[in-house]
gemmi code that builds the backbone of each chain (N, CA, C; Angstrom):
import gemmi

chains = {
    "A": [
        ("UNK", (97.815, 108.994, 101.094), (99.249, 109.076, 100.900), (99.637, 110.501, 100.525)),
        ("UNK", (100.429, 111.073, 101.442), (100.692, 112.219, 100.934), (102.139, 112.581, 100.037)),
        ("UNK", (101.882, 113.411, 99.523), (102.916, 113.415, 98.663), (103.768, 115.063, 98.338)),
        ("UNK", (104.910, 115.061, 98.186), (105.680, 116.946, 98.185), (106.236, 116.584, 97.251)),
        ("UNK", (106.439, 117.899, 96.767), (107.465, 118.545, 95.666), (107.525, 119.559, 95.660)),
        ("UNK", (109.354, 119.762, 96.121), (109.845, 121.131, 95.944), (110.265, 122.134, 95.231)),
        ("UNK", (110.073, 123.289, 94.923), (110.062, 124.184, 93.706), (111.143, 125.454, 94.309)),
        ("UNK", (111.824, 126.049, 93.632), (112.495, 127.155, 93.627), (113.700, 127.168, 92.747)),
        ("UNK", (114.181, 127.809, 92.431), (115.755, 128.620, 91.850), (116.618, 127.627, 92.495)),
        ("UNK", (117.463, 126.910, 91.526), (118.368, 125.931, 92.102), (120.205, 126.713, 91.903)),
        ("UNK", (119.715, 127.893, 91.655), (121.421, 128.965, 92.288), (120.932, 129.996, 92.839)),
        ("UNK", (121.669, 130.293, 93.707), (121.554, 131.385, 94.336), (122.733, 131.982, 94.877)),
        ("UNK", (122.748, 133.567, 94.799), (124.102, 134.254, 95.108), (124.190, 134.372, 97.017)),
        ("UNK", (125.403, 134.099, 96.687), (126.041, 134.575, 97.993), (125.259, 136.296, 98.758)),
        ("UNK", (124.895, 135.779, 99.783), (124.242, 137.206, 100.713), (122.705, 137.254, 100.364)),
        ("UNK", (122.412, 136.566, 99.500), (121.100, 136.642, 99.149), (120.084, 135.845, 99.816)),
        ("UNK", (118.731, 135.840, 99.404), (117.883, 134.739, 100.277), (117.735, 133.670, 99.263)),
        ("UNK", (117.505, 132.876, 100.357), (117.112, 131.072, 99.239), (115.689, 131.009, 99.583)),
        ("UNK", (114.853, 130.591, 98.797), (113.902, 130.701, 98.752), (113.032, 129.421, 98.292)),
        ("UNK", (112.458, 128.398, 98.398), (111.369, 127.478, 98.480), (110.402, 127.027, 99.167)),
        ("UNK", (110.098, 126.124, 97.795), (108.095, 126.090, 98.131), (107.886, 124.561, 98.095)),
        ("UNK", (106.954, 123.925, 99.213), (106.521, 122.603, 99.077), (105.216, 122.511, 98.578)),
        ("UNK", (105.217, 121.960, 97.524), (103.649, 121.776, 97.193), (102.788, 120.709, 97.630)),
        ("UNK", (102.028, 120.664, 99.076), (101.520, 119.366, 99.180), (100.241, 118.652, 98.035)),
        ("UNK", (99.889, 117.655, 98.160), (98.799, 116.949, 97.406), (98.263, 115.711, 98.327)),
        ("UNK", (97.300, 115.361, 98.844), (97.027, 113.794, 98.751), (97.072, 114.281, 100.761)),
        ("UNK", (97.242, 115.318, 101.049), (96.887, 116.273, 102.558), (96.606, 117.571, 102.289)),
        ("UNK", (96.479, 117.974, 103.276), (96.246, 119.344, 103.956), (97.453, 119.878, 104.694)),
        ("UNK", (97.943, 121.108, 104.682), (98.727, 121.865, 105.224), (97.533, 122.199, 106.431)),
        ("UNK", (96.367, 122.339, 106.560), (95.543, 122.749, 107.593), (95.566, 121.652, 108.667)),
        ("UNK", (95.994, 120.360, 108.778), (95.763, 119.130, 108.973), (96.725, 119.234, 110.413)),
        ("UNK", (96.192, 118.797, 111.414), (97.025, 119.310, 112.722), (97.947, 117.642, 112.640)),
        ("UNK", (98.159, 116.648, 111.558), (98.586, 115.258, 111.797), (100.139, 115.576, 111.422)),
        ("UNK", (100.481, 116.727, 110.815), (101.893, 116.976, 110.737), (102.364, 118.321, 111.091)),
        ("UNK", (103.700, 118.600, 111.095), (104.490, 119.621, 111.223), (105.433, 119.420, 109.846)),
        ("UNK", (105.132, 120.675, 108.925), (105.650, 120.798, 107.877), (106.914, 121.171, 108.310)),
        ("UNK", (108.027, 120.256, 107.007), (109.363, 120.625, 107.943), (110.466, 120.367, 106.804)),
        ("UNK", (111.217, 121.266, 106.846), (112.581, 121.301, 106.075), (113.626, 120.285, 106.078)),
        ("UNK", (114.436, 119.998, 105.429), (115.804, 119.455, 106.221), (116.699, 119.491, 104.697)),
        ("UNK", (117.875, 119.706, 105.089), (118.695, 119.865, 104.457), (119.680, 118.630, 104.455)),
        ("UNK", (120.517, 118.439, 103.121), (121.958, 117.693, 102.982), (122.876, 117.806, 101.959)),
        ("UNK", (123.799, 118.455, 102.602), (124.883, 119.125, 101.406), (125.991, 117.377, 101.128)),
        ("UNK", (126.516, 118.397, 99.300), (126.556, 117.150, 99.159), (127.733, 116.333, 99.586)),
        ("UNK", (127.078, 114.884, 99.574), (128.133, 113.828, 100.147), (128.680, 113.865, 101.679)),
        ("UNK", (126.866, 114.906, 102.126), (127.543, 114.432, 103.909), (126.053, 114.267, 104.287)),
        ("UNK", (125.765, 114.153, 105.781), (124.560, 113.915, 106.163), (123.231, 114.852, 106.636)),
        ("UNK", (122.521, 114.711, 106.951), (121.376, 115.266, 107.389), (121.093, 116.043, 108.166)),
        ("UNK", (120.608, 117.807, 107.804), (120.548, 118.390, 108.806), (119.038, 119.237, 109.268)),
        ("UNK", (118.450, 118.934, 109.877), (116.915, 119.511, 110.704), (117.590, 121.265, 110.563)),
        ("UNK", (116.250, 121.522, 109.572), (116.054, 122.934, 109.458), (115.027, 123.689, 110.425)),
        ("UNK", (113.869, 123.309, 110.178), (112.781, 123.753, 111.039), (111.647, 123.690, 110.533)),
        ("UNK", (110.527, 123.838, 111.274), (108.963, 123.146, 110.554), (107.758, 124.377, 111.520)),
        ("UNK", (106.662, 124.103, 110.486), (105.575, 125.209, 110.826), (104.692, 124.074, 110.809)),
        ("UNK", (103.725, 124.179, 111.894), (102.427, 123.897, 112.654), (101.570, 124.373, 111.908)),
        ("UNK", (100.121, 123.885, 111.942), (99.258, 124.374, 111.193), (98.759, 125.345, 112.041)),
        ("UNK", (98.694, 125.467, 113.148), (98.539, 127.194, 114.028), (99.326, 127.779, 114.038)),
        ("UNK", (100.263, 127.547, 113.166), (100.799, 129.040, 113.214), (102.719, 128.979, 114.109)),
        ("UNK", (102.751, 127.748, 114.851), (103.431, 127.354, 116.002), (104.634, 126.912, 114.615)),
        ("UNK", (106.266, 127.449, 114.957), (107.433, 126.953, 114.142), (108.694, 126.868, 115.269)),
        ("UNK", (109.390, 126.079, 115.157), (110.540, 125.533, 115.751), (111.562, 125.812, 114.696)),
        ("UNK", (112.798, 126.265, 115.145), (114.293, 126.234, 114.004), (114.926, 125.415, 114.623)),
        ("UNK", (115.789, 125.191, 113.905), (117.315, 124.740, 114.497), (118.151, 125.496, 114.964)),
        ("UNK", (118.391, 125.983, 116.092), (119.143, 126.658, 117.002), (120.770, 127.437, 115.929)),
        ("UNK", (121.006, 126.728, 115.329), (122.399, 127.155, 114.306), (121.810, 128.042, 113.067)),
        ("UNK", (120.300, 127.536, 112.586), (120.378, 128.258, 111.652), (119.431, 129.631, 111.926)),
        ("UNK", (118.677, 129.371, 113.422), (117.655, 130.025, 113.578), (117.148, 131.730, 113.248)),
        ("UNK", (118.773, 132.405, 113.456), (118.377, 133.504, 113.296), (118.456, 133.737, 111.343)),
        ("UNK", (119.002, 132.904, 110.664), (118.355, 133.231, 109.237), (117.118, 132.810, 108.314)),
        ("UNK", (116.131, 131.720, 109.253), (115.305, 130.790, 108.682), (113.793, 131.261, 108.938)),
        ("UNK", (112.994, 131.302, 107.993), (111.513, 131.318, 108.630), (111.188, 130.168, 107.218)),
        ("UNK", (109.786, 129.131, 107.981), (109.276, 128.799, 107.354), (107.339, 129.295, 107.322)),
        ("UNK", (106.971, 129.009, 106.418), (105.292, 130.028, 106.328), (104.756, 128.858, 105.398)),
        ("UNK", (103.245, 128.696, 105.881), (102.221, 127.930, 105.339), (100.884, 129.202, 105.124)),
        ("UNK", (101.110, 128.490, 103.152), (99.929, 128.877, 102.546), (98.959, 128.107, 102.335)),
        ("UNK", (98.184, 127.838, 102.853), (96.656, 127.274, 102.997), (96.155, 127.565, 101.935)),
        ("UNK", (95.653, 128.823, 101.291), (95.158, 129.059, 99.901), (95.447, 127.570, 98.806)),
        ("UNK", (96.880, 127.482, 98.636), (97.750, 126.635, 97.788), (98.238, 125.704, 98.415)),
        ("UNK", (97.949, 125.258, 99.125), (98.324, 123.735, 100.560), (100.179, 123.998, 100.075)),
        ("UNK", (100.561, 125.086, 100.350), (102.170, 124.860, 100.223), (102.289, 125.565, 101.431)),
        ("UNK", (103.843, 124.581, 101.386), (104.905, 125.534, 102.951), (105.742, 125.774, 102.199)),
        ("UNK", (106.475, 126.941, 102.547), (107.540, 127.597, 102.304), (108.741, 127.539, 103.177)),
        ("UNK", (110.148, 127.829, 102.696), (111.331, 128.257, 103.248), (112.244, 129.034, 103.083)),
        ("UNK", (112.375, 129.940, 103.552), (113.531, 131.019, 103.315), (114.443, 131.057, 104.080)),
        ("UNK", (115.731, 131.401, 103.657), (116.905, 131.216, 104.301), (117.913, 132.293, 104.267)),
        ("UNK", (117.949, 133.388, 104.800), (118.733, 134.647, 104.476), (120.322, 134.468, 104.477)),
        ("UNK", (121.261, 135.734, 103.973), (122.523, 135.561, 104.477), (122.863, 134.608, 103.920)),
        ("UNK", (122.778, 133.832, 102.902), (123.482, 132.580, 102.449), (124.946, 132.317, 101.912)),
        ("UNK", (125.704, 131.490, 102.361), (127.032, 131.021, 101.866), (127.576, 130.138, 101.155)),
        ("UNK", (128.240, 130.135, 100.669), (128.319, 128.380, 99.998), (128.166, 126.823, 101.008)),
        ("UNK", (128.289, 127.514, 102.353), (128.023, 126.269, 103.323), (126.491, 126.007, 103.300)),
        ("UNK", (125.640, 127.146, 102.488), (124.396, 126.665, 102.451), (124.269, 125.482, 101.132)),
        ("UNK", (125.050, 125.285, 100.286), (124.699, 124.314, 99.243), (124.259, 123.084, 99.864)),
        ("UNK", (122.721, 122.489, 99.093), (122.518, 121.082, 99.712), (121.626, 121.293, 98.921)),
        ("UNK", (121.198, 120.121, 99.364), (119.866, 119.727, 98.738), (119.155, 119.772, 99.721)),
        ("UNK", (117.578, 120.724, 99.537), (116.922, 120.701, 100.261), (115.919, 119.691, 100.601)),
        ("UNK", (115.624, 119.146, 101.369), (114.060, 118.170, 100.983), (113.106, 119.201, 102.564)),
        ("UNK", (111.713, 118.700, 101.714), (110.405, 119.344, 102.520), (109.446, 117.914, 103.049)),
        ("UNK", (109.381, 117.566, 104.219), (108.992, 116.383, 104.947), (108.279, 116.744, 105.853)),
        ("UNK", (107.083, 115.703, 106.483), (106.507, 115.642, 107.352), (106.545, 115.247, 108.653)),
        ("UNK", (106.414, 115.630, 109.625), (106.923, 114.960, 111.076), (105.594, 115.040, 111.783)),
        ("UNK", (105.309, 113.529, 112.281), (104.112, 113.481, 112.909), (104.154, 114.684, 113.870)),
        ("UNK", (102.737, 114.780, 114.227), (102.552, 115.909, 115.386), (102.205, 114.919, 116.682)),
        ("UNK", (102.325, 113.965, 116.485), (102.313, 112.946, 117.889), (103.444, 112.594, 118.648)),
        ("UNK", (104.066, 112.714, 117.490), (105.735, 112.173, 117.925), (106.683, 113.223, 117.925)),
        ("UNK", (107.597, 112.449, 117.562), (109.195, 113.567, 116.716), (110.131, 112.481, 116.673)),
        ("UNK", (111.016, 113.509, 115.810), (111.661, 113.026, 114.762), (111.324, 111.670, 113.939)),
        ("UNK", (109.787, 111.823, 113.901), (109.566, 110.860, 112.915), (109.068, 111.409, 111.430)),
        ("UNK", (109.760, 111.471, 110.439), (109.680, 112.158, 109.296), (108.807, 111.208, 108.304)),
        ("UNK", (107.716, 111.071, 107.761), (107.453, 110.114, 107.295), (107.335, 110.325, 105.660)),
        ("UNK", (107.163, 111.197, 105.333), (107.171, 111.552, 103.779), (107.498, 112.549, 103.283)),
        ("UNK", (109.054, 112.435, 102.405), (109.428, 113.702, 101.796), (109.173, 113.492, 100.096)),
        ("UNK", (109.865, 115.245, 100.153), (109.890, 115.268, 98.540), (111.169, 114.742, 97.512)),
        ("UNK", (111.066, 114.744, 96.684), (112.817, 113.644, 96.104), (113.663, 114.980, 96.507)),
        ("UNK", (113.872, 116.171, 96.770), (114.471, 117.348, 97.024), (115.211, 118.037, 95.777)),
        ("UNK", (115.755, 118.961, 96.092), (116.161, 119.779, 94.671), (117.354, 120.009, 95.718)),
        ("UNK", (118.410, 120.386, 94.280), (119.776, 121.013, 94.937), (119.873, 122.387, 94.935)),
        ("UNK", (120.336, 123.224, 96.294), (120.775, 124.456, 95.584), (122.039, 124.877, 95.813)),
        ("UNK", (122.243, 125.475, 95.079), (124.104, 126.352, 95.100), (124.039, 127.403, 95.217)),
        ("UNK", (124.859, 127.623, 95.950), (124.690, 129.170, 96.932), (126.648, 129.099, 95.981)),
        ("UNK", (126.487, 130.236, 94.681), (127.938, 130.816, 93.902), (127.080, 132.077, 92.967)),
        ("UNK", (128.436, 132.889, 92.821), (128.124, 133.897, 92.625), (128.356, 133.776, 91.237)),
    ],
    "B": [
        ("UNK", (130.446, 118.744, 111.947), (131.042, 117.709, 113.159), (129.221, 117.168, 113.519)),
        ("UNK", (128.703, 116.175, 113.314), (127.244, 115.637, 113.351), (126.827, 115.651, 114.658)),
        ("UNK", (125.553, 115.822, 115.261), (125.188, 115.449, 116.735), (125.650, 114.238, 117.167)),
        ("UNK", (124.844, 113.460, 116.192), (124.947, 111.706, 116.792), (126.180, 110.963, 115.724)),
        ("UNK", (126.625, 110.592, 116.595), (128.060, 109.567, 116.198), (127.416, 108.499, 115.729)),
        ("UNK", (127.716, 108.015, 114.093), (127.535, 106.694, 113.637), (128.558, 105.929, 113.092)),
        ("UNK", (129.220, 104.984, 112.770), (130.675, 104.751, 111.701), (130.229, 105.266, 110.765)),
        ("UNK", (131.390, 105.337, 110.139), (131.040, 105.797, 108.407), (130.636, 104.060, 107.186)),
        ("UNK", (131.085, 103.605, 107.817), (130.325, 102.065, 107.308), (130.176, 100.993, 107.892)),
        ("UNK", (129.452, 100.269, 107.171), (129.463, 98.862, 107.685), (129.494, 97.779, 106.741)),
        ("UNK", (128.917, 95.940, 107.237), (129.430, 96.094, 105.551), (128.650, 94.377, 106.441)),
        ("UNK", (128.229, 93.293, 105.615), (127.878, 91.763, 105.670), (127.270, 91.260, 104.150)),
        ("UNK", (127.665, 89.812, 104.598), (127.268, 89.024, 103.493), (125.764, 89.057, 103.581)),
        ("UNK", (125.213, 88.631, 101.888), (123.894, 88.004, 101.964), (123.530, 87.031, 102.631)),
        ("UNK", (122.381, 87.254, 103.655), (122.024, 86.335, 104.782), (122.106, 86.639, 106.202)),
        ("UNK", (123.618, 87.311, 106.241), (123.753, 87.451, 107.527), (123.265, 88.462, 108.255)),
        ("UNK", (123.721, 89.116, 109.220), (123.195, 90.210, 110.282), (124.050, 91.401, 110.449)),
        ("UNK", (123.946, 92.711, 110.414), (124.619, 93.915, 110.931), (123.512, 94.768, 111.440)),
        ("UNK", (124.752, 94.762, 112.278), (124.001, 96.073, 113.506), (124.716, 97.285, 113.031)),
        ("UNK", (124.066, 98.796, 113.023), (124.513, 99.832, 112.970), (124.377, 100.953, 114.791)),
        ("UNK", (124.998, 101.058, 114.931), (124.945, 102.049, 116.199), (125.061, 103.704, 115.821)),
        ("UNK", (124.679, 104.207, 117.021), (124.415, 105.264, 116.735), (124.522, 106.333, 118.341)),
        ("UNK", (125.703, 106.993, 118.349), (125.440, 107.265, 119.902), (125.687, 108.755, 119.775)),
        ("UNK", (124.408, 109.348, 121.458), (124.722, 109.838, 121.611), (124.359, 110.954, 123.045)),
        ("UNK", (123.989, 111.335, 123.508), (124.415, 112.006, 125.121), (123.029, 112.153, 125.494)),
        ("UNK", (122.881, 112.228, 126.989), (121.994, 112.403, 128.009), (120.574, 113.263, 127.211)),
        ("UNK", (121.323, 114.209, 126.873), (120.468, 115.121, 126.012), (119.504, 115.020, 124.734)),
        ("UNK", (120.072, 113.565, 123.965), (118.804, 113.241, 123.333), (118.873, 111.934, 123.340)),
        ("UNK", (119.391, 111.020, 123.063), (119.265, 109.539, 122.627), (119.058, 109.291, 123.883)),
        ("UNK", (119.849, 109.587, 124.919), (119.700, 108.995, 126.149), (118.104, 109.478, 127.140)),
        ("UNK", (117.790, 110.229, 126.402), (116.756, 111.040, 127.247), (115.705, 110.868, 127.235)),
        ("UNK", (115.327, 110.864, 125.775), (114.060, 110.360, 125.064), (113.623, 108.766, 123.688)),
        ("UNK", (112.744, 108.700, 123.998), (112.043, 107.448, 122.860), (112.791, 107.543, 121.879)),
        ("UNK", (112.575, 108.974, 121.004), (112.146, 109.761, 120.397), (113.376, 109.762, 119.054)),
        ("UNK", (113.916, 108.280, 118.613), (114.984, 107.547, 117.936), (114.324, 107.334, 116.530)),
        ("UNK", (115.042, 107.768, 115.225), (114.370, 106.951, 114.480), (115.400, 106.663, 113.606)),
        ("UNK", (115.378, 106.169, 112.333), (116.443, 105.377, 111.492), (115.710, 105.399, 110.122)),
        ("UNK", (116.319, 106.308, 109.537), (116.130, 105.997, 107.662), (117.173, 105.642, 106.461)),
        ("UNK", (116.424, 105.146, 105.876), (117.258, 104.226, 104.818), (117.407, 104.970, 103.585)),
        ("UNK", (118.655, 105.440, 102.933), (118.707, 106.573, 101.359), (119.705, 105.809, 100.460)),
        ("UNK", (118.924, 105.562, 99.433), (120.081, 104.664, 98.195), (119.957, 106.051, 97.783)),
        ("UNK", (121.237, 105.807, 96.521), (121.978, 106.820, 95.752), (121.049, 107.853, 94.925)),
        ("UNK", (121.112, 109.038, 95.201), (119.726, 110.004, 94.435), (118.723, 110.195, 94.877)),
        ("UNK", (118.404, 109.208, 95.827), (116.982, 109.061, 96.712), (116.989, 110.158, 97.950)),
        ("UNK", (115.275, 110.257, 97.976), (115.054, 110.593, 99.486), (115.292, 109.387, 100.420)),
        ("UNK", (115.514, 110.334, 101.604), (115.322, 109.003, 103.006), (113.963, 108.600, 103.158)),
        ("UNK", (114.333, 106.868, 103.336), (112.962, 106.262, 103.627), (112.838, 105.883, 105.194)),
        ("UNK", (111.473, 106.365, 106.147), (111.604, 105.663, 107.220), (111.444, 104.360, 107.533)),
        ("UNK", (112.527, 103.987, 108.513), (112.597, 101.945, 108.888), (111.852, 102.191, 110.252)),
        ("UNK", (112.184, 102.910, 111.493), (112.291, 102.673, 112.265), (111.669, 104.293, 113.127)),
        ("UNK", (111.024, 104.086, 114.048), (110.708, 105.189, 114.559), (110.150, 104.445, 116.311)),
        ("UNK", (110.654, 106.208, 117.266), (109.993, 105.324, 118.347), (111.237, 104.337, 118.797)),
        ("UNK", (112.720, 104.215, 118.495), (113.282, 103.459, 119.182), (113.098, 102.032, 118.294)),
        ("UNK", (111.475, 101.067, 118.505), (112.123, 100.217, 117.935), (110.770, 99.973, 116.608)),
        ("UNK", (109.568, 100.722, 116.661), (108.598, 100.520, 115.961), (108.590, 101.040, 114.678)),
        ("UNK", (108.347, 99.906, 113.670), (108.873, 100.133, 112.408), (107.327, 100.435, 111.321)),
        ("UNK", (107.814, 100.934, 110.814), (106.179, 101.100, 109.908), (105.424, 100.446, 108.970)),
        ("UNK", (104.369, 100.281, 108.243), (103.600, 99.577, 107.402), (104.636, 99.530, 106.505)),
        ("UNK", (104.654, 98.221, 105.985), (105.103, 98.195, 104.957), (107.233, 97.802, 105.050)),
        ("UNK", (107.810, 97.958, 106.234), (109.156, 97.645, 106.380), (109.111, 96.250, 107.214)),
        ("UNK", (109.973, 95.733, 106.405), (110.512, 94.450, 106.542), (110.496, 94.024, 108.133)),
        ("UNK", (109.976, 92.687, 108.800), (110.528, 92.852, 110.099), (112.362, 92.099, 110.209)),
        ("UNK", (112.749, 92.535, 109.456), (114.472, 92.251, 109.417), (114.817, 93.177, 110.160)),
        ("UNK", (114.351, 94.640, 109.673), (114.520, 95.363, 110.357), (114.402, 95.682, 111.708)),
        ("UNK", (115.137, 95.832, 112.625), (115.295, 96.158, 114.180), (115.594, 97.012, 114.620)),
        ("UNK", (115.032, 97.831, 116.011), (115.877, 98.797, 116.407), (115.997, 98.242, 118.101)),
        ("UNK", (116.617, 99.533, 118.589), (116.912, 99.435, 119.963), (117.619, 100.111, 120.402)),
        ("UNK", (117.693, 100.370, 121.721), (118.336, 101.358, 122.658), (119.024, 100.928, 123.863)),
        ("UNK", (120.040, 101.410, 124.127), (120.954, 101.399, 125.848), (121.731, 102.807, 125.919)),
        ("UNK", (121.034, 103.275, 126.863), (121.710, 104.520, 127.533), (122.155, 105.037, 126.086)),
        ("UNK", (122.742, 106.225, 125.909), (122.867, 107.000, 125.027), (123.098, 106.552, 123.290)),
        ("UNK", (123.326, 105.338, 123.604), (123.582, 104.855, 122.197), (121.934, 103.574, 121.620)),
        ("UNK", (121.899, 104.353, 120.504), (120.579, 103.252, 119.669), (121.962, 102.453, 118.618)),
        ("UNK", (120.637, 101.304, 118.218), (121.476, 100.886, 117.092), (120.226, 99.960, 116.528)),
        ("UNK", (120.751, 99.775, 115.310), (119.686, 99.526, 113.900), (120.507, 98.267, 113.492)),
        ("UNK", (119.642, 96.681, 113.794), (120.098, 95.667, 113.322), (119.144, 95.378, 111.465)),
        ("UNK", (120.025, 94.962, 110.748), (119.249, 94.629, 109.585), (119.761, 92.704, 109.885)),
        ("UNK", (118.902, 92.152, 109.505), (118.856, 90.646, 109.570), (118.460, 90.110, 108.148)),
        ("UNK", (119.134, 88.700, 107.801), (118.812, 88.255, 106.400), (119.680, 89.553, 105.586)),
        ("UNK", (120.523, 89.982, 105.865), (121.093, 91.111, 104.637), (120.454, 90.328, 103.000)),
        ("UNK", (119.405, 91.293, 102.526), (119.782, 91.397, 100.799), (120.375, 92.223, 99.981)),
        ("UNK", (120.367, 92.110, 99.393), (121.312, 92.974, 97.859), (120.399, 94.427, 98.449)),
        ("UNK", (119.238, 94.724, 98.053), (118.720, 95.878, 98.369), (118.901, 96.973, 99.499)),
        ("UNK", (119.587, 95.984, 100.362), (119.525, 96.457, 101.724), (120.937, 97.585, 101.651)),
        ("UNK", (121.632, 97.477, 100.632), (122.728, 98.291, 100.604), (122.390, 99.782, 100.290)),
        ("UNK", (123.114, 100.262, 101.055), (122.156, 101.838, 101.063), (123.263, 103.115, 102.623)),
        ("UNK", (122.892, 103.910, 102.422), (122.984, 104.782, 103.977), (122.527, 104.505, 104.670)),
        ("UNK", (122.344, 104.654, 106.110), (121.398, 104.669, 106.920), (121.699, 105.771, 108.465)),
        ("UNK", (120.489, 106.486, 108.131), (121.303, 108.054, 109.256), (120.023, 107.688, 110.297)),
        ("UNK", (120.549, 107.875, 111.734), (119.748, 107.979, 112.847), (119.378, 109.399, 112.925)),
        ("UNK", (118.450, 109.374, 114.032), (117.641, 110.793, 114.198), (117.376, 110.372, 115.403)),
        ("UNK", (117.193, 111.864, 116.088), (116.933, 111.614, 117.572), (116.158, 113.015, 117.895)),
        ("UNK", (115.169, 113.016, 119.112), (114.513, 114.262, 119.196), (115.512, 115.060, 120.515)),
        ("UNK", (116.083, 116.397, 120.510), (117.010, 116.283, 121.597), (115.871, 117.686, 122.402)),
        ("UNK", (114.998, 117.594, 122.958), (113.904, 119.108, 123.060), (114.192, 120.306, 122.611)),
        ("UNK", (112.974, 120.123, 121.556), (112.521, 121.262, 120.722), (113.742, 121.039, 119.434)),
        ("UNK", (115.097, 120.361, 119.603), (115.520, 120.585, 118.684), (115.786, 118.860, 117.454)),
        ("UNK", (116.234, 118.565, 116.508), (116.372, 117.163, 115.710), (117.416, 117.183, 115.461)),
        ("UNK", (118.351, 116.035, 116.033), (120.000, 116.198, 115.451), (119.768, 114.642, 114.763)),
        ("UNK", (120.346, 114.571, 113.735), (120.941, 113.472, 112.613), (122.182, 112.917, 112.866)),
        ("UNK", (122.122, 111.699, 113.068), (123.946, 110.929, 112.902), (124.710, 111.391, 111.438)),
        ("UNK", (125.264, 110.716, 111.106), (126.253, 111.257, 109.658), (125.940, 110.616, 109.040)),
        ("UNK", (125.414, 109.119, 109.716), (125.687, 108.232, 108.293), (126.125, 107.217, 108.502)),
        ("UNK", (125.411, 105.791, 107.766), (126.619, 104.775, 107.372), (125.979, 103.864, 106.417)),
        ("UNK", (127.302, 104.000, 105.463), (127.299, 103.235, 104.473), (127.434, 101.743, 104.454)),
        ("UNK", (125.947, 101.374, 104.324), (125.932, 99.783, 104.654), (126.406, 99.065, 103.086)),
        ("UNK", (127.693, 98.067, 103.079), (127.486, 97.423, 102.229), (127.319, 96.295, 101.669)),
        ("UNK", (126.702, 95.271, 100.642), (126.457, 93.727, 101.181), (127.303, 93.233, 99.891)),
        ("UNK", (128.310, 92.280, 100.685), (129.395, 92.002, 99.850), (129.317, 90.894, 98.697)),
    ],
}
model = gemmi.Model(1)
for chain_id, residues in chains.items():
    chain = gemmi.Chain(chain_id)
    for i, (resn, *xyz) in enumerate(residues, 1):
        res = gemmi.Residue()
        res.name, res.seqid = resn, gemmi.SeqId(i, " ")
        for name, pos in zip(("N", "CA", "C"), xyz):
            atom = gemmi.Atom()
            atom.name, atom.element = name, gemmi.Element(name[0])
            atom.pos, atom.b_iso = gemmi.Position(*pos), 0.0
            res.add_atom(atom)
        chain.add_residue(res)
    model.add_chain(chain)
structure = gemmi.Structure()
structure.add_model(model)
structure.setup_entities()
C-alpha cells in the first residue's frame, strides 16, 4: 500500500515559485508501476491534472500550465517534487501528489490528504 | 470553464438509484476507455470507484457502476446509503493530456 504526503510553504507571494515535495513510503519512486503526478483544486471548485514524472526520466504537463511547471524525482529520498513558477492568486488550491498507473491513465489510485497553498502577498 | 460537463448535483433517497453523467467530445470520453470516477467527502482526498469506463477496484462496492455512450460516461450508484453522499468528479484521458468534470454533489435525502 502505498502511501504520500505533501510538504512545502503553505503561502506564497505573487511572481514567485511554489514549491513541493511528495514523500513516498510503502513504494518506490524507481518503480516503473506509476507515474508520479500532481493535481490541483482550488477552493470550492474541481479538479485540475498538473503533470507527472516517469521513473525514466519521461514527464507530461498540462498544456495550460505547461510552460510554468516542472516536476523532478529524487530517488535518493523516494520523493517527487513540484514547482510552479510565475504564480497568481489563480494558483491557490490545494495541491494533492497521486499516482497514475503506468498501464493505464487517468487512473489515479493513491493520493496524499493534500495541503493548501495561497498564492497573497 | 471544466473539460468534462457534469451537473452540479444530484440528489436520491436511501435505497434507491442515481446516475451521474458526465460528457464530453470526440477527443476524450468519446475516444478512449480511458474514464474514471472518484468519490471526495468534505476535507478528503478523492477516492477511486471506477476506472477503465466500467472496472471498479478492490475493495468498492459493486453498487457502484460505470458506463459509456459516445461522448458522454455516467456513474450509477445503486442501494443509495447515507455514506454515499459525497462529490463525485469524472476523469478522462484526452492524449497525453487528463481533463476532470467539475463535479457533482451527490445528495441522499
Amino acid at each position: 500500500q502505498v502511501q504520500l504526503q505533501e510538504s512545502g510553504p503553505g503561502l506564497v507571494k505573487p511572481s514567485e515559485t511554489l514549491s513541493l515535495t511528495c514523500t513516498v513510503s510503502g513504494g518506490s519512486v524507481s518503480s516503473g508501476s506509476y507515474q508520479w503526478s500532481w493535481i490541483r483544486q482550488p477552493p470550492g471548485k474541481g479538479l485540475e491534472w498538473i503533470g507527472y514524472m516517469y521513473y525514466s526520466g519521461t514527464t507530461n504537463y498540462n498544456p495550460s500550465l505547461k510552460s510554468r511547471v516542472t516536476v523532478s524525482i529524487d530517488t535518493s529520498k523516494n520523493q517527487f517534487s513540484l514547482k510552479l513558477s510565475s504564480v497568481t492568486a489563480a494558483d491557490t488550491a490545494v495541491y494533492y501528489c497521486a499516482t497514475e498507473r503506468s498501464v493505464s491513465w487517468s487512473v489515479f489510485d493513491y493520493w496524499g490528504q493534500g495541503t493548501l497553498v495561497t498564492v497573497s502577498s | 470553464q471544466s473539460a468534462l460537463i457534469q451537473p452540479p448535483s444530484a440528489s436520491g433517497s436511501p435505497g434507491q438509484s442515481v446516475t451521474i453523467s458526465c460528457t464530453g467530445t470526440s477527443s476524450d470520453v468519446g475516444e478512449y476507455k480511458y474514464v474514471s470516477w472518484y468519490q471526495q467527502h468534505p476535507g478528503k482526498a478523492p477516492k477511486l470507484m471506477i476506472y477503465e469506463v466500467t472496472k471498479r477496484p478492490s475493495g468498492v462496492p459493486d453498487r457502484f457502476s460505470g458506463s459509456k455512450s459516445g461522448n458522454t460516461a455516467s456513474l450509477t450508484v445503486s442501494g443509495l446509503q447515507a455514506e454515499d453522499e459525497a462529490d463525485y468528479y469524472c476523469s478522462s484521458y484526452a492524449g497525453s493530456n487528463k481533463v476532470f468534470g467539475g463535479g457533482t454533489k451527490l445528495t441522499v435525502l
